[in-house]
C-alpha positions in Angstrom: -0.4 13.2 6.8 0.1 12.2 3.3 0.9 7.9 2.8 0.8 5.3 0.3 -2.3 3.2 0.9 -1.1 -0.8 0.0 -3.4 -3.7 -0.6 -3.5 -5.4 3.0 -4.0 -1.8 4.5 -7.1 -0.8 2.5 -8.4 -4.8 2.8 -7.5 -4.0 7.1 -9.3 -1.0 6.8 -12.8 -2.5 4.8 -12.9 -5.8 6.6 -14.3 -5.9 9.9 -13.3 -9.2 10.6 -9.7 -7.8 10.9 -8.6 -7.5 14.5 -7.2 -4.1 14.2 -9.7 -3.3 11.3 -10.8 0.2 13.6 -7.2 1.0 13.4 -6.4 0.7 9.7 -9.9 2.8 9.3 -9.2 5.5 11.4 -6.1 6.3 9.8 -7.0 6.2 6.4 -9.6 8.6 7.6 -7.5 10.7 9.3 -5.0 11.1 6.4 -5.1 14.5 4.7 -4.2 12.3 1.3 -4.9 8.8 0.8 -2.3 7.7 -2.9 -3.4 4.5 -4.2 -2.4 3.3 -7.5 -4.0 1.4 -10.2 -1.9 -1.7 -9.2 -3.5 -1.9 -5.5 -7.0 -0.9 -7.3 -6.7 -4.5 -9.2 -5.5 -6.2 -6.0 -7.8 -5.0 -3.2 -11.3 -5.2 -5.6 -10.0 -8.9 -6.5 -9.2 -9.5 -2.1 -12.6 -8.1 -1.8 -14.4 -10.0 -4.5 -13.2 -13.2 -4.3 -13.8 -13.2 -0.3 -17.3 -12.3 -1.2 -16.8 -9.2 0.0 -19.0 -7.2 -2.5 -20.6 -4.9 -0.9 -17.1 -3.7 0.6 -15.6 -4.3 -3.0 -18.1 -1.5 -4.5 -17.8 0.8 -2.0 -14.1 0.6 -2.4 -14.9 1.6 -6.1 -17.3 4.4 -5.0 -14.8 5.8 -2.6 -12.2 5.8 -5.6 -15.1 7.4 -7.6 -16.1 10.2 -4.9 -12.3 11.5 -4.6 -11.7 9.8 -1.5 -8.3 8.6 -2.9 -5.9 10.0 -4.7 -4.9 8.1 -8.0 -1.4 7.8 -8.9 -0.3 8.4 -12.3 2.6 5.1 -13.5 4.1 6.3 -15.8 6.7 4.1 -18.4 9.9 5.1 -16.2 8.0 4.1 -13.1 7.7 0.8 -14.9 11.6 0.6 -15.1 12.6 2.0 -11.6 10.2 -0.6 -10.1 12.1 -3.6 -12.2 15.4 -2.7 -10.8 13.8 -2.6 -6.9 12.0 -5.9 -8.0 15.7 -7.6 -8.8 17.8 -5.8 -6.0 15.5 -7.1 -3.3 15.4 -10.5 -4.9 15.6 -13.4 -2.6 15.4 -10.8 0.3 11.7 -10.8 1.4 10.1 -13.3 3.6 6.7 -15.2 2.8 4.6 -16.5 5.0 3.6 -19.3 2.8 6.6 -19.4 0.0 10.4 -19.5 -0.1 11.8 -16.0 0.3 11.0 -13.7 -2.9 11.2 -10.3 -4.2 8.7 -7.3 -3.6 6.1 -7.8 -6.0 5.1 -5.3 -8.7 2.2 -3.2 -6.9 4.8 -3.2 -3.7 7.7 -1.8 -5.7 5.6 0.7 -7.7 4.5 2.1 -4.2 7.8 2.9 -3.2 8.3 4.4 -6.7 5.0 6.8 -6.0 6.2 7.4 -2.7 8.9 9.2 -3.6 6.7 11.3 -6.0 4.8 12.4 -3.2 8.1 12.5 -0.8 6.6 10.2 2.0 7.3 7.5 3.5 4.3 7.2 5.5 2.4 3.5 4.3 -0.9 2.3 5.2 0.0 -1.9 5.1 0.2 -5.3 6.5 3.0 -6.0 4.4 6.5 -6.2 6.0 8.5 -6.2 2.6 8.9 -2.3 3.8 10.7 -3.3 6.3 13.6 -4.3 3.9 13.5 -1.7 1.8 15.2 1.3 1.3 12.7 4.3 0.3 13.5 6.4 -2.5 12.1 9.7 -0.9 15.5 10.2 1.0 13.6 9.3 4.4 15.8 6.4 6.1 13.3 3.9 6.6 9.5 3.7 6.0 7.1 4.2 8.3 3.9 1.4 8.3 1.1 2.2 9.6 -0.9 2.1 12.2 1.5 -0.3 13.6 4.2 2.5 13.8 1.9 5.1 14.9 0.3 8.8 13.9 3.7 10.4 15.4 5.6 9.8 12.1 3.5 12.2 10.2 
């Protein structure tokens, strides 16, 4: 199985305070690639460092380092595809904590990178999926491990 790993899914996955932290692990392990771009690199070593999670912050970094992941090229186009998702889901995403926004950057790149890879397979927490339309051709996207191994 080949997904997009997002912030909140690779934070699920290191924290073991998470209550479905075995979940998230086990499939990130058990996916046969593991995309992750630079965008979610920034994000999940800040999560990780300004919880005082550094140990799990440098391992992160050493399982970039060892291959583990696959990093995503963004290239200037990406940059431009990602804009226009950014203002047609405008107003259209719910926060937990703010008014209702637009998919950040890092969360509209994904769906940009997913296409590249033609998945629609996501490791996240993040429901702003939910609302949007992948790129890949694939109807909707699949979030895992809440939707299960069986989209793969």
């Amino acid at each position: 199985m080949r997904l997009i790993a997002d912030t909140g899914g690779i934070v699920a996955a290191m924290n073991t305070a998470e209550p479905d932290h075995e979940r998230y692990r086990s499939t990130l392990e058990s996916a046969s690639l593991a995309v992750v771009t630079p965008l979610v690199i920034a994000e999940v070593h800040y999560f990780l460092s300004t919880a005082n999670a550094h140990e799990a912050a440098n391992g992160f970094l050493e399982d970039l380092a060892g291959g583990f992941y696959e990093l995503a090229t963004v290239l200037p186009e990406d940059y431009a595809i990602a804009a226009a998702l950014i203002k047609r889901y405008e107003g259209r995403m719910e926060r937990k904590r703010r008014k209702p926004g637009s998919l950040d950057l890092a969360d509209a790149i994904n769906i940009v990178i997913a296409r590249r890879y033609g998945t629609n397979l996501l490791l996240a927490t993040d429901q702003d999926y939910r609302v949007a339309t992948p790129l890949s051709g694939h109807q909707y996207f699949a979030i895992l491990p809440q939707e299960g191994e069986a989209q793969g």
